[in-house]
LOTOR-213081 format. One record per atom (N, C-alpha, C, CB): residue number from 1; residue in three letters; x, y, z. Coordinates in steps of 0.02 Angstrom, whole numbers, plus 50000, padded with zeros to 5 digits. Glycine has a CB too. Example, Ala and Ser with C-alpha at 12.3 -4.5 7.8 and 13.67 -1.06 7.14 Angstrom:
(atom 1 "ALA" (50660 49716 50390))
(atom 1 "ALA" (50615 49775 50390))
(atom 1 "ALA" (50660 49835 50390))
(atom 1 "ALA" (50565 49776 50452))
(atom 2 "SER" (50642 49888 50354))
(atom 2 "SER" (50684 49947 50357))
(atom 2 "SER" (50645 50002 50394))
(atom 2 "SER" (50704 49970 50286))
//
This chain:
(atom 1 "UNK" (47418 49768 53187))
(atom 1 "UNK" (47490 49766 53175))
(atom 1 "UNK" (47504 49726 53112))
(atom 1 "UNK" (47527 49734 53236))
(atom 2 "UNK" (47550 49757 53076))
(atom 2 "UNK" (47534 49714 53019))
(atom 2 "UNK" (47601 49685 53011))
(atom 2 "UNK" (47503 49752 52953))
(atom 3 "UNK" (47594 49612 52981))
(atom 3 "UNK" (47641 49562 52994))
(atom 3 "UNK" (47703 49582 52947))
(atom 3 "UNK" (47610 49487 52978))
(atom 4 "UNK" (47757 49552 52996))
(atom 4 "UNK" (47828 49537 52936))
(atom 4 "UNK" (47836 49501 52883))
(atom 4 "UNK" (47880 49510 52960))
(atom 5 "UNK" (47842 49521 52823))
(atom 5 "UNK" (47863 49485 52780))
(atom 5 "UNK" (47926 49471 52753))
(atom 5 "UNK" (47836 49497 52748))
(atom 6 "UNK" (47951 49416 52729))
(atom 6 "UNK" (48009 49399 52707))
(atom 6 "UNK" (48034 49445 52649))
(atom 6 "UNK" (48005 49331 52689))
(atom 7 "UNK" (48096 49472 52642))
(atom 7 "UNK" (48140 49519 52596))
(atom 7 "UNK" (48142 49466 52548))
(atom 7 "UNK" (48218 49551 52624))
(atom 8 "UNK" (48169 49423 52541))
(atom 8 "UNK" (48185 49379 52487))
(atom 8 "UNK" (48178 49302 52510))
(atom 8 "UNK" (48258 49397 52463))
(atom 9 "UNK" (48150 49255 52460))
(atom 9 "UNK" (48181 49187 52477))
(atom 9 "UNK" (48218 49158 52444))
(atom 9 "UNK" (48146 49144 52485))
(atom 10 "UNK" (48258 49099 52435))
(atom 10 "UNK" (48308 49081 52409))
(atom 10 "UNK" (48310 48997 52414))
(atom 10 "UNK" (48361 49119 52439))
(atom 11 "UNK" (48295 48969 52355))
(atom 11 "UNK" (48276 48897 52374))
(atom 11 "UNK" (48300 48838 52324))
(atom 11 "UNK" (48198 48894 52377))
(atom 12 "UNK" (48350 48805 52360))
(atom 12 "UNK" (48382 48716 52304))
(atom 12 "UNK" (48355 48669 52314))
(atom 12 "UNK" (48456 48676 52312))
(atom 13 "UNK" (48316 48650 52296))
(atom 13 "UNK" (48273 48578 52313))
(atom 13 "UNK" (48234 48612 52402))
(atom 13 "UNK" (48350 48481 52323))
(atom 14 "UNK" (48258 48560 52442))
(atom 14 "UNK" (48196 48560 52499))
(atom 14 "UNK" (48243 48606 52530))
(atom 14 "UNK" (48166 48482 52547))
(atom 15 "UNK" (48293 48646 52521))
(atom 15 "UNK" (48315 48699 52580))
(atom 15 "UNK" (48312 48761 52549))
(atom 15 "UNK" (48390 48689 52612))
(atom 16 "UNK" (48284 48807 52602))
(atom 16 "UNK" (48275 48858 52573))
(atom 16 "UNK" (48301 48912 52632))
(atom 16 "UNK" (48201 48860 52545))
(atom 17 "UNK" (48325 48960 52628))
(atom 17 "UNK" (48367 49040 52658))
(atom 17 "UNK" (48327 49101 52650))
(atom 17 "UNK" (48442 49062 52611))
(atom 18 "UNK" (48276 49122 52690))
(atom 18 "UNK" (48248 49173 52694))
(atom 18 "UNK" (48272 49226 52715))
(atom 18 "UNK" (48209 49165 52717))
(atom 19 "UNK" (48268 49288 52701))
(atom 19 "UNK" (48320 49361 52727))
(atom 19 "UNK" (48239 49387 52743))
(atom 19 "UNK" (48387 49422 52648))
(atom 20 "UNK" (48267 49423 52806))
(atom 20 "UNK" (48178 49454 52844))
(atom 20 "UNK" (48247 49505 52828))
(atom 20 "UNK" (48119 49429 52952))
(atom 21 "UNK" (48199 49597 52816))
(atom 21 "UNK" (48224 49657 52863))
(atom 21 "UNK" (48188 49658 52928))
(atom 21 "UNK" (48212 49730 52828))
(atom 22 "UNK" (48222 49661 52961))
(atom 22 "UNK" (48174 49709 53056))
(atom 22 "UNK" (48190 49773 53058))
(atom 22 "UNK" (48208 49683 53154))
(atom 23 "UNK" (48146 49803 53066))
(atom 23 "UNK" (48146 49879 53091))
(atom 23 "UNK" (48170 49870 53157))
(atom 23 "UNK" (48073 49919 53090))
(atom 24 "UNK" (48195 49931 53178))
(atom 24 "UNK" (48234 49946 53229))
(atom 24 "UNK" (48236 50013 53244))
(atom 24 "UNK" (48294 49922 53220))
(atom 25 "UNK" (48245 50043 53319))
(atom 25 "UNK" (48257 50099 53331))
(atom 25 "UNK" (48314 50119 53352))
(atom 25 "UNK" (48223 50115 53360))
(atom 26 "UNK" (48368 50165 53330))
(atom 26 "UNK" (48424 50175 53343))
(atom 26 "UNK" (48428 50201 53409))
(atom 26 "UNK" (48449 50210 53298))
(atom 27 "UNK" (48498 50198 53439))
(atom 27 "UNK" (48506 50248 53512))
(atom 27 "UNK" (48477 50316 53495))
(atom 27 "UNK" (48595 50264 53538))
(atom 28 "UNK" (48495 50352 53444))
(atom 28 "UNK" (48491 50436 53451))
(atom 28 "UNK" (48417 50439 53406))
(atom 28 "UNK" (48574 50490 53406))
(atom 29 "UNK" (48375 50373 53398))
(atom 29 "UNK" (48302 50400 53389))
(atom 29 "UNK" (48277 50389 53327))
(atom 29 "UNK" (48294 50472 53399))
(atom 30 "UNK" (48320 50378 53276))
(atom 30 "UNK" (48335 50353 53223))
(atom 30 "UNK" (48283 50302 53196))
(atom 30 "UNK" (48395 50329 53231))
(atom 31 "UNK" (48246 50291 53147))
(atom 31 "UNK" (48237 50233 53110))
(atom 31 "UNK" (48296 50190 53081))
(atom 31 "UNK" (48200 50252 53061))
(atom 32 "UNK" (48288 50131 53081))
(atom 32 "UNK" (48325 50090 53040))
(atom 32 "UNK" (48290 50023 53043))
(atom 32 "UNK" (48399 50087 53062))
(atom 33 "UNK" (48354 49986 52999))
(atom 33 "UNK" (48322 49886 53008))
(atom 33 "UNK" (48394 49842 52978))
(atom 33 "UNK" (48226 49857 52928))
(atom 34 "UNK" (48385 49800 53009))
(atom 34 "UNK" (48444 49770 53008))
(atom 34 "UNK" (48415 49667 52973))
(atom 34 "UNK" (48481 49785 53106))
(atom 35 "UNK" (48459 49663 52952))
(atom 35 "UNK" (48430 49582 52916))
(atom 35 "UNK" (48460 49536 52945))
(atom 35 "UNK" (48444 49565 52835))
(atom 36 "UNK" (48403 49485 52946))
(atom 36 "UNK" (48419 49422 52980))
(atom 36 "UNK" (48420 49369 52914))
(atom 36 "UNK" (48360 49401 53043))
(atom 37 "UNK" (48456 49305 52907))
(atom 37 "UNK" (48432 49250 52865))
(atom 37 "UNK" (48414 49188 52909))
(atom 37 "UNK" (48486 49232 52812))
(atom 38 "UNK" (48372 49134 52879))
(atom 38 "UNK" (48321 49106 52915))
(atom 38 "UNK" (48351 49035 52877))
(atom 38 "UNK" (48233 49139 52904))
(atom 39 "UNK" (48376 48982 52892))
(atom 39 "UNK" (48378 48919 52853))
(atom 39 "UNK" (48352 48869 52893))
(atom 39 "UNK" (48445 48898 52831))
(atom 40 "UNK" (48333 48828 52832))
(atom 40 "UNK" (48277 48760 52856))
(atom 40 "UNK" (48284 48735 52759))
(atom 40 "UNK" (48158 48796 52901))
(atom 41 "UNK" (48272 48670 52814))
(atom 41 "UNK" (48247 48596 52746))
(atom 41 "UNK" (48163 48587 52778))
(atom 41 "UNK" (48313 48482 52760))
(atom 42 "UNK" (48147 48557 52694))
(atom 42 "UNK" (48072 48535 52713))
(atom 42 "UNK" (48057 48486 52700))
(atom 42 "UNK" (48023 48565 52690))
(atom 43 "UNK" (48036 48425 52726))
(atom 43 "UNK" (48019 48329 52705))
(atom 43 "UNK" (47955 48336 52729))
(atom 43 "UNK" (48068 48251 52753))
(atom 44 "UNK" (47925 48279 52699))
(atom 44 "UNK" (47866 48227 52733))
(atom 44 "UNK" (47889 48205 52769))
(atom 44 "UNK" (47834 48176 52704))
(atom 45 "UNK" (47834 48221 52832))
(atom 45 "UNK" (47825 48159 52892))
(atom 45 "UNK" (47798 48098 52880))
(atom 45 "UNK" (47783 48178 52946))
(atom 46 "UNK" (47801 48047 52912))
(atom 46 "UNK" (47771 47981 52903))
(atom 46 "UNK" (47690 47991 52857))
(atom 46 "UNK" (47763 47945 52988))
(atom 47 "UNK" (47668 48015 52910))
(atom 47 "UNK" (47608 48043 52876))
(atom 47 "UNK" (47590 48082 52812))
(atom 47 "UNK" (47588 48076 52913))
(atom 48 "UNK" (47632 48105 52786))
(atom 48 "UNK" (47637 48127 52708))
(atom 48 "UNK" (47627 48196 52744))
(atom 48 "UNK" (47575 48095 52638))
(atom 49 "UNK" (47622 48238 52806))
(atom 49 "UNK" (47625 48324 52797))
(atom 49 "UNK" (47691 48340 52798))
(atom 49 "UNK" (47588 48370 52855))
(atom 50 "UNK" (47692 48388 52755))
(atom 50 "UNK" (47762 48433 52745))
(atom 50 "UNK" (47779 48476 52817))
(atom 50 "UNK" (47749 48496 52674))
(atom 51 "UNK" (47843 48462 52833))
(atom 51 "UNK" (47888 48505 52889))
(atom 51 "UNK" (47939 48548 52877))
(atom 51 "UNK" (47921 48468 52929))
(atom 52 "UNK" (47964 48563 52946))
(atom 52 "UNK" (48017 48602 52919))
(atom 52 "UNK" (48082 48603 52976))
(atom 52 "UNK" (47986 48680 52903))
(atom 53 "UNK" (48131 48568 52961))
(atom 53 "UNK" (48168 48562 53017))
(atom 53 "UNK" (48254 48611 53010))
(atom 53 "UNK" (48175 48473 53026))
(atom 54 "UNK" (48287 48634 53052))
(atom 54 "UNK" (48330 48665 53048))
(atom 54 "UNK" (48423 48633 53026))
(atom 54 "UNK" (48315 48693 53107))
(atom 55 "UNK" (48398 48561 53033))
(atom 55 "UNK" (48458 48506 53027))
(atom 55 "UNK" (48447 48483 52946))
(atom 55 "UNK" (48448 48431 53091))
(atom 56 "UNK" (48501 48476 52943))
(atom 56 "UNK" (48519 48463 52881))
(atom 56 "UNK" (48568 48397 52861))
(atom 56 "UNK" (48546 48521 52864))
(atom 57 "UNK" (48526 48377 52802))
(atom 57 "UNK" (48574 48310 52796))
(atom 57 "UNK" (48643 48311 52750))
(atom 57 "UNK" (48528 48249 52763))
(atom 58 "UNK" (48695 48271 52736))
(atom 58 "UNK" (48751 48300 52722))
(atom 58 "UNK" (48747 48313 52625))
(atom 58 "UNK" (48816 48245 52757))
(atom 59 "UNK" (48686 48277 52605))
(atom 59 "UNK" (48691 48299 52533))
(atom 59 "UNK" (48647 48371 52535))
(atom 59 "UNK" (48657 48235 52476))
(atom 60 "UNK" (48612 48381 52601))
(atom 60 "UNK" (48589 48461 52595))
(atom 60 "UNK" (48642 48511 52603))
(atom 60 "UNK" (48537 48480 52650))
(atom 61 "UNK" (48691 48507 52628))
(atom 61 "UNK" (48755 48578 52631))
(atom 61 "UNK" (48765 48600 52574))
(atom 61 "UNK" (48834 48562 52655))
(atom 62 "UNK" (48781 48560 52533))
(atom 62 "UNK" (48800 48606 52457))
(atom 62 "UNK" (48732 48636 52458))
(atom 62 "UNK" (48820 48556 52371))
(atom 63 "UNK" (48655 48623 52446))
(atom 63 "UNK" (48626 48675 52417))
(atom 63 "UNK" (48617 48743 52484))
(atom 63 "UNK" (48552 48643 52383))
(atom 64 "UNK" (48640 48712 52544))
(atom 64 "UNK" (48636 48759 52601))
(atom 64 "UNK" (48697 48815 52578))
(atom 64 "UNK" (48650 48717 52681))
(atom 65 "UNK" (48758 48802 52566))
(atom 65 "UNK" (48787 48827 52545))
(atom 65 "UNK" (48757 48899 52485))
(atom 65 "UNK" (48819 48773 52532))
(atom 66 "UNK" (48741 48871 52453))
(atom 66 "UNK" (48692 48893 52375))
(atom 66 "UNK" (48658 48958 52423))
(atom 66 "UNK" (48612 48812 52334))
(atom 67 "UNK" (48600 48950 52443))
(atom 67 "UNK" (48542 48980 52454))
(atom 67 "UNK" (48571 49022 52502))
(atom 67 "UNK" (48482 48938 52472))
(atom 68 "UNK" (48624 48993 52556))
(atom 68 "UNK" (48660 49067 52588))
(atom 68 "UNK" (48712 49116 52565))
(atom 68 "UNK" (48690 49055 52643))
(atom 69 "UNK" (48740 49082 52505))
(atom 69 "UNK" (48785 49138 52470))
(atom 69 "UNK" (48732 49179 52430))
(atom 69 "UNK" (48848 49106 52416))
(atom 70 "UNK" (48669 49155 52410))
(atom 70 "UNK" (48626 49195 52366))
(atom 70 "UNK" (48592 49279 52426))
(atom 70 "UNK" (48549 49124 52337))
(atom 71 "UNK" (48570 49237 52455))
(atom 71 "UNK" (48543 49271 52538))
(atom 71 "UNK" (48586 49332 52531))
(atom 71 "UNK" (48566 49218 52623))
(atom 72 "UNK" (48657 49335 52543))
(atom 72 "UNK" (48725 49393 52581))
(atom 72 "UNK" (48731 49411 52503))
(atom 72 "UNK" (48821 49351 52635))
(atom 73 "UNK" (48716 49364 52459))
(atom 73 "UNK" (48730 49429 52388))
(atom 73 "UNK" (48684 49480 52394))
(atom 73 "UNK" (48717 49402 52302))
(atom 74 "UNK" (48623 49469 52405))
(atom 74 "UNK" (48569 49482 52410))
(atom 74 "UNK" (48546 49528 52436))
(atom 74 "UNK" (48550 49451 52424))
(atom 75 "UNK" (48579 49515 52522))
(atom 75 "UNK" (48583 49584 52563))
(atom 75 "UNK" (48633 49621 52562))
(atom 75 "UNK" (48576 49580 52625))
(atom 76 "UNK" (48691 49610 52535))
(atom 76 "UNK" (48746 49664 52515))
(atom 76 "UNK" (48739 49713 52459))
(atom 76 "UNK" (48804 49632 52498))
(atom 77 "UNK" (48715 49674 52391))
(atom 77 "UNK" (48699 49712 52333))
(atom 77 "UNK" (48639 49779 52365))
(atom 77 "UNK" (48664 49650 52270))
(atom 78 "UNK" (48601 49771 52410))
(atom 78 "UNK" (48541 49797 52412))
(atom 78 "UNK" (48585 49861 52473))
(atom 78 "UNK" (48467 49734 52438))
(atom 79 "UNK" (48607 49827 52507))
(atom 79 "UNK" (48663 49870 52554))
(atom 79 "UNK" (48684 49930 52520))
(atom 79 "UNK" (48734 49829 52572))
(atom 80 "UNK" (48716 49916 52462))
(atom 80 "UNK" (48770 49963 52410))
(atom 80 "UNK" (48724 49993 52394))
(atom 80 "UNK" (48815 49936 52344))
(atom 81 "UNK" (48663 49971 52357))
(atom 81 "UNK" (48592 50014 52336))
(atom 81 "UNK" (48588 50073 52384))
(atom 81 "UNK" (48516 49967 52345))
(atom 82 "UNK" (48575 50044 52436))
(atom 82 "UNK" (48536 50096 52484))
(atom 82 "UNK" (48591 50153 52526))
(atom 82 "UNK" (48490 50044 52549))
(atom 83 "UNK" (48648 50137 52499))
(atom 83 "UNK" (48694 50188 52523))
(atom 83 "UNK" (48698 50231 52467))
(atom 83 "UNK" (48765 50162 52546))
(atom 84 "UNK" (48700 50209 52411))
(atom 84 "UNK" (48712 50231 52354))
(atom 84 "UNK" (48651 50317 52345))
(atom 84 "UNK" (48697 50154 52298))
(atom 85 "UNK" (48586 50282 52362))
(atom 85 "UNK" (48519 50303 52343))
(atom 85 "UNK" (48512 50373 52409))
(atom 85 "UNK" (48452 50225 52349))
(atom 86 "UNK" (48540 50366 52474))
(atom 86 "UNK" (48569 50419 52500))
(atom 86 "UNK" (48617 50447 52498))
(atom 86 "UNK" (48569 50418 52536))
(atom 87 "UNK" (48653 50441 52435))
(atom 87 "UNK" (48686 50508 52440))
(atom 87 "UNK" (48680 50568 52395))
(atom 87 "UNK" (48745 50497 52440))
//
């Protein structure tokens, strides 16, 4: 099975907004995929290894902000593409 990879990442200092596509099967049988975005900050632990936690501190929102307006440009522009490219 071969693994998912991330559509795009999107990253301001330690926070970064990943957009996955998932495949999906429609009711009437259909292929499709629908996008998720993924946010997290990353610090050292005491121990100096790098993490990754889902909370955010209040000088991280602005770049959270950042990396999720980049994300929905991201998957909209590509949206318009792919409607565009079927017809």
């Amino acid at each position: 099975m071969e693994k998912n990879k991330p559509a795009k990442n999107f990253k301001a200092g330690a926070v970064r907004a990943t957009v996955w596509s998932n495949p999906t099967t429609n009711d009437d049988g259909t292929e499709g995929s629908y996008n998720t975005v993924a946010l997290e900050r990353s610090y050292k632990d005491k121990n100096g290894a790098w993490q990754t936690t889902n909370s955010l501190r209040v000088n991280d929102v602005p770049k959270a902000l950042l990396v999720l307006n980049k994300a929905y440009e991201f998957i909209a522009l590509n949206e318009v593409e792919a409607e565009a490219s079927s017809l």
